[in-house]
ROZAMAR-616653 format. One record per residue (C-alpha): residue in three letters; x, y, z. Coordinates in steps of 0.02 Angstrom, whole numbers, plus 50000, padded with zeros to 5 digits. Example, Ala and Ser with C-alpha at 12.3 -4.5 7.8 and 13.67 -1.06 7.14 Angstrom:
REM ROZAMAR-616653
ALA506154977550390
SER506844994750357
END
This chain:
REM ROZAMAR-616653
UNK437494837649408
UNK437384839949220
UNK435714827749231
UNK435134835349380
UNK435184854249270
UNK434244848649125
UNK432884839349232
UNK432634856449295
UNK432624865449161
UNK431374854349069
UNK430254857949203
UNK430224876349189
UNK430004873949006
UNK428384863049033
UNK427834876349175
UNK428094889549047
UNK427064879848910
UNK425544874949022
UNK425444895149103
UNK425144899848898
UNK424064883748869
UNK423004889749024
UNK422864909048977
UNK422344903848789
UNK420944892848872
UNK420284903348988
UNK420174918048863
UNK418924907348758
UNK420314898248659
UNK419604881348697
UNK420374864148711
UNK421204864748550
UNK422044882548552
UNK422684877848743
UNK423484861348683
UNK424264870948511
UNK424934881748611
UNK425534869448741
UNK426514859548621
UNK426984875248531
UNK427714881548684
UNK428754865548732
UNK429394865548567
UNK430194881848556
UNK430744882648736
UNK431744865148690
UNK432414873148517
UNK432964889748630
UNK433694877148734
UNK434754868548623
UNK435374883348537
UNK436074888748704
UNK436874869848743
UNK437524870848576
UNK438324888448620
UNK439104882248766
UNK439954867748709
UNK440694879648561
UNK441404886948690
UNK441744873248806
UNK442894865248647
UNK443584882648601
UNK444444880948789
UNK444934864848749
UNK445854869248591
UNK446614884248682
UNK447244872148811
UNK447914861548680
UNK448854876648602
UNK449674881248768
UNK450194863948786
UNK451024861148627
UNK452054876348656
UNK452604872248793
UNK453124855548750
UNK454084863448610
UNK454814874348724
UNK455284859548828
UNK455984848848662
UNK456994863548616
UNK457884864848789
UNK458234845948776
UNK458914848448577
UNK460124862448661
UNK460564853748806
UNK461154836248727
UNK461974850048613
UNK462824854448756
UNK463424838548807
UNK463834831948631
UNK464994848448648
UNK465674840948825
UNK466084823248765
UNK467054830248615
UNK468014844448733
UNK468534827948839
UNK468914815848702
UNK470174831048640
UNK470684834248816
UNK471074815948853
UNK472104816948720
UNK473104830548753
UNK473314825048937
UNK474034808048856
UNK475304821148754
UNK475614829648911
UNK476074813549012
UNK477144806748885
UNK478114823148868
UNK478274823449075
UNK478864805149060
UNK480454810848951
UNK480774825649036
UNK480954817249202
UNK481954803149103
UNK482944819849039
UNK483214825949219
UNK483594811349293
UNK485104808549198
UNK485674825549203
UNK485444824749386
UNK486634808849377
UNK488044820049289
UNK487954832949403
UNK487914821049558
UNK489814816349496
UNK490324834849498
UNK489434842649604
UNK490474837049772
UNK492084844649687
UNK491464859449617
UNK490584864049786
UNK492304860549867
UNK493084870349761
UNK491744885549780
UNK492014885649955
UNK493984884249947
UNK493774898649841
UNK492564909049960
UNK493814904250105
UNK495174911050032
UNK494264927949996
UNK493654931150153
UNK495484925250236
UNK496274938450142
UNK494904951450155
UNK495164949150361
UNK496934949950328
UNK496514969350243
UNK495634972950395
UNK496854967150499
UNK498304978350426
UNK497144993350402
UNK496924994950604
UNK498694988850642
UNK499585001650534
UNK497995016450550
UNK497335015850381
UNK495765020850437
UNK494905038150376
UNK493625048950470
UNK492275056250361
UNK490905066650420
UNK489455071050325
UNK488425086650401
UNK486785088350470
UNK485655105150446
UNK484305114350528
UNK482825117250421
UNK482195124350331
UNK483885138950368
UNK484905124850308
UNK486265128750428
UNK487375115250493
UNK487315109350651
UNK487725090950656
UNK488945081350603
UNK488995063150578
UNK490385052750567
UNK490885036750468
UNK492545026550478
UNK493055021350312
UNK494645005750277
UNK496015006350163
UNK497014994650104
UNK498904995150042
UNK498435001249879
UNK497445015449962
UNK495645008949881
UNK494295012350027
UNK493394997450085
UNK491475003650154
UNK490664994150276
UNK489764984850195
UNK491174976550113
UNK492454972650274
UNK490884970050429
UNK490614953150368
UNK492124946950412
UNK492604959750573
UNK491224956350658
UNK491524937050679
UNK493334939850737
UNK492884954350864
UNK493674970550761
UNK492094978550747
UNK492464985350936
UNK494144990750907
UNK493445001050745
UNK492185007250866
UNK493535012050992
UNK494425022550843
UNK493055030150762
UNK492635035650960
UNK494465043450997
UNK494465053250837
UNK492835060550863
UNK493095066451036
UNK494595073350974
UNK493725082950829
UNK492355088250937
UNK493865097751056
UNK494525105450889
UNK492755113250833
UNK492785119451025
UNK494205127851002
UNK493675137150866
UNK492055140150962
UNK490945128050836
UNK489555123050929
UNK489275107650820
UNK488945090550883
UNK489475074650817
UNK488465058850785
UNK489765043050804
UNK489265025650780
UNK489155010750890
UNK488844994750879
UNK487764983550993
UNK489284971150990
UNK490244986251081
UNK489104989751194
UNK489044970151247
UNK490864967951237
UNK491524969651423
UNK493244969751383
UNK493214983651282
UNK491664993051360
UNK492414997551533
UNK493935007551426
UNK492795014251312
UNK491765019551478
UNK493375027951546
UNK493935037251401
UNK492045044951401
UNK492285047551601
UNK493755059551556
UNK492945068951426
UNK491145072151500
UNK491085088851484
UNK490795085651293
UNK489195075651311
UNK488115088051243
UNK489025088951090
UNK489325069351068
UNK487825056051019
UNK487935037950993
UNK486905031050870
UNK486235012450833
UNK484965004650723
UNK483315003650766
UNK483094983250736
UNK485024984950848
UNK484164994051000
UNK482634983950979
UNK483474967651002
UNK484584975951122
UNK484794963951304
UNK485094966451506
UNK487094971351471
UNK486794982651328
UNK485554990551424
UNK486484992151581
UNK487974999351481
UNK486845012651375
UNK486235017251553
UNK487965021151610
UNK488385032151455
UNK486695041051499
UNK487255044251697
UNK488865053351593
UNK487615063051521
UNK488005056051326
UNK486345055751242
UNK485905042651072
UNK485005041850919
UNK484435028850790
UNK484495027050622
UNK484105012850505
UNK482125014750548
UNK481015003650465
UNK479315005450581
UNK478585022550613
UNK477555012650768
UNK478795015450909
UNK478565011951098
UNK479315032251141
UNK479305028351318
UNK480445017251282
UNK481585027451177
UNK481385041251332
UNK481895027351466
UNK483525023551367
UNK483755043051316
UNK483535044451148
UNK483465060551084
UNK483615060350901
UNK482725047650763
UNK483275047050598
UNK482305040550475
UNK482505040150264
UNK481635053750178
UNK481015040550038
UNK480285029250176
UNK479425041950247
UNK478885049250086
UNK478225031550021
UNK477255028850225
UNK476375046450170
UNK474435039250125
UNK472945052050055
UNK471405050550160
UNK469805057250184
UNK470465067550324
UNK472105071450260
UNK473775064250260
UNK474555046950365
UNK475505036150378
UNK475105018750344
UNK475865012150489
UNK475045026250617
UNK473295028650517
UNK472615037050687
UNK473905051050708
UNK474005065650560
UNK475505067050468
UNK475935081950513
UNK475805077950722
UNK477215064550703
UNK478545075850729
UNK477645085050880
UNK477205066050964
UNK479165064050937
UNK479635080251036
UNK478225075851153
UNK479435063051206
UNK480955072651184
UNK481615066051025
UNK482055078350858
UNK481505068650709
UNK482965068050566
UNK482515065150368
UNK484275057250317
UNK484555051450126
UNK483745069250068
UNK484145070249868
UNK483225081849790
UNK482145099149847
UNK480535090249805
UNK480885079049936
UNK481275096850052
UNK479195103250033
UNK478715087650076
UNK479755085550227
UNK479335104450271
UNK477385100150268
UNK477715085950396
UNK478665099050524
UNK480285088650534
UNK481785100450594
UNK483325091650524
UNK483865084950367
UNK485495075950307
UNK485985067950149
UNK487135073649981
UNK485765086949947
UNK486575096750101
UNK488145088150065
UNK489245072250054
UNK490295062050177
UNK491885069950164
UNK493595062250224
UNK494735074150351
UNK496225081050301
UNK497925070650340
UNK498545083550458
UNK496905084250568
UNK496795064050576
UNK498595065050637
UNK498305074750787
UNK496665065450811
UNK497965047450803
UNK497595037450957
UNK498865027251059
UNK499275010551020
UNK498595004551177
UNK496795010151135
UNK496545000050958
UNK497544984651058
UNK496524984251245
UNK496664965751254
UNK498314959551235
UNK497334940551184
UNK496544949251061
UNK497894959150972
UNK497404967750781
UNK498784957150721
UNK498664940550787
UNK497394927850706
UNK495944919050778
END
């Protein structure tokens, strides 16, 4: 190509040099002027012509050097990525040598501590059988002679009545009471529930507590009638009661003869107690509910409750702690929940509740912060030692509320006194 341009271009030149060669000789020039000129002509066009291949090879090489440039910094960019990167690694293998070396430190010390444990485990192998023996001699005993309380507290009526009140709100006025049977033993120290259920339940004396705690409340609730106290009375039961058909068809009968004080008498259970409730417990709730006695629960631990089912088994009332249901409360966008119900408002809990005819109780109430805050969610009852504490009724009303022997003694297999 390069061959084929200059070719060309010589041929222009020599076209150039013969067009002045021809106009000088024509003029009257003659031979001599035409060829001066001629050769003249060539000469210069080839001198113009190499000062202009010269130029472009300048350039052509400046390019080149350019190129050159470019490539040398980036190989120097390259060399220096290299120098940091075996940097890097030089780093690496020194972090592992020093980490291979601690991990050697580390298995030896794991070595002796296993050769440490292994001979402790060895010692303890050799005592262990006794000592456990011994633990459980020890927790045998404890619970023998706590049963052994119980047993002498309901054969010789140490058993107290306390009954803590319930209020309207916010007029704080009572109009509940609940009620909580309360153990003593010899020495007259009260044993709570919590202490003596362990061992009642597994020997059946949870019923006949029941069955006491029952008598004395229908007995209390005739008193306050008396005096024209149109208070009702919340009274325990347990789910072992209501599946206990020995006891349940005398506790059924005692509640036969006193139906005319069904409005003013509720049985209460725990929630996770009437959730796990089966067919007899059911059957025998449905038989206090033909009496007309109505029920509550307490204990609640989920605000998500099926309410038809609490209508179907007539529950009326549902008490739940005020710190649980302060602590479910959660901010939102559009207002107050709870976590549990994020699609119902806060404040519409209490009217879904009477929706299904159930009265919503905040129990364990402590302080009046705790009051505004139970206000704002429209709850109508409170309880707990901010209203008042469980207090014990005087000797002289528990002794005209004292049942007959009979009742604490149904089941003459199962007597308070005799073991097993």
């Amino acid at each position: 190509m390069r061959q084929f341009t200059s070719v060309a271009l010589s041929a222009t030149y020599l076209c150039l040099a013969l067009i002045v060669a021809l106009l000088l000789w024509r003029n009257g020039g003659g031979w001599a002027a035409g060829v001066a000129a001629l050769v003249g002509g060539l000469g210069l066009c080839f001198a113009v012509h190499a000062l202009v291949a010269q130029s472009l090879k300048l350039r052509a090489v400046r390019k080149e050097l350019e190129s050159l440039r470019d490539a040398q910094r980036i190989m120097l960019g390259q060399m220096e990525l290299v120098d940091a990167r075996m940097s890097e690694v030089a780093d690496a293998v020194s972090d592992d040598v020093n980490r291979s070396e601690a991990l050697s430190d580390e298995v030896h010390m794991l070595e002796d501590l296993v050769e440490r444990m292994g001979h402790r485990l060895e010692e303890r192998v050799t005592v262990a059988p006794f000592a456990a023996r011994q633990d459980a001699n020890t927790r045998a005993r404890q619970s023998a002679a706590l049963l052994d309380t119980v047993r002498a507290a309901l054969a010789e009526n140490r058993v107290d009545l306390y009954l803590q009140p319930i209020v309207g709100l916010p007029q704080r006025r009572t109009v509940f009471y609940e009620s909580y049977s309360r153990l003593r033993d010899e020495s007259g120290r009260v044993l709570m529930p919590a202490e003596y259920l362990a061992v009642a339940e597994p020997e059946g004396l949870v019923t006949s507590i029941d069955n006491l705690l029952l008598f004395r409340c229908v007995q209390i609730v005739r008193r306050l009638a008396k005096q024209d106290r149109k208070v009702g009375i919340f009274c325990n039961i347990s789910i072992a009661s209501l599946a206990d058909e020995t006891f349940f068809p005398q506790f059924l009968e005692l509640l036969a003869d006193n139906r005319d004080l069904a409005g003013a008498l509720i049985f209460e259970l725990g929630q996770a107690a009437f959730d796990a409730r089966g067919a007899v417990e059911a059957r025998n709730m449905g038989r206090l509910a033909e009496l007309g006695f109505r029920f509550s629960l307490d204990k609640v631990h989920d605000l998500d409750i099926d309410f038809h089912d609490l209508a179907r088994a007539d529950v009326k009332f549902l008490k739940v702690s005020a710190p649980f249901l302060l602590e479910e409360l959660l901010e939102t966008e559009d207002g107050l929940v709870f976590r549990s119900m994020p699609d119902l408002a806060a404040q519409d809990f209490a009217s879904l509740t009477r929706r299904y005819g159930v009265d919503l109780i905040a129990e364990k109430v402590e302080s009046e912060r705790q009051i505004v805050d139970i206000l704002e969610l429209d709850i109508a009852f409170g309880q707990g030692h901010l209203f008042g504490e469980p207090r014990a009724i005087r000797d002289a009303v528990l002794a005209e509320t004292d049942p007959p022997a009979e009742f604490l003694h149904p089941n003459p297999r199962r007597r308070v006194g005799a073991r097993g």
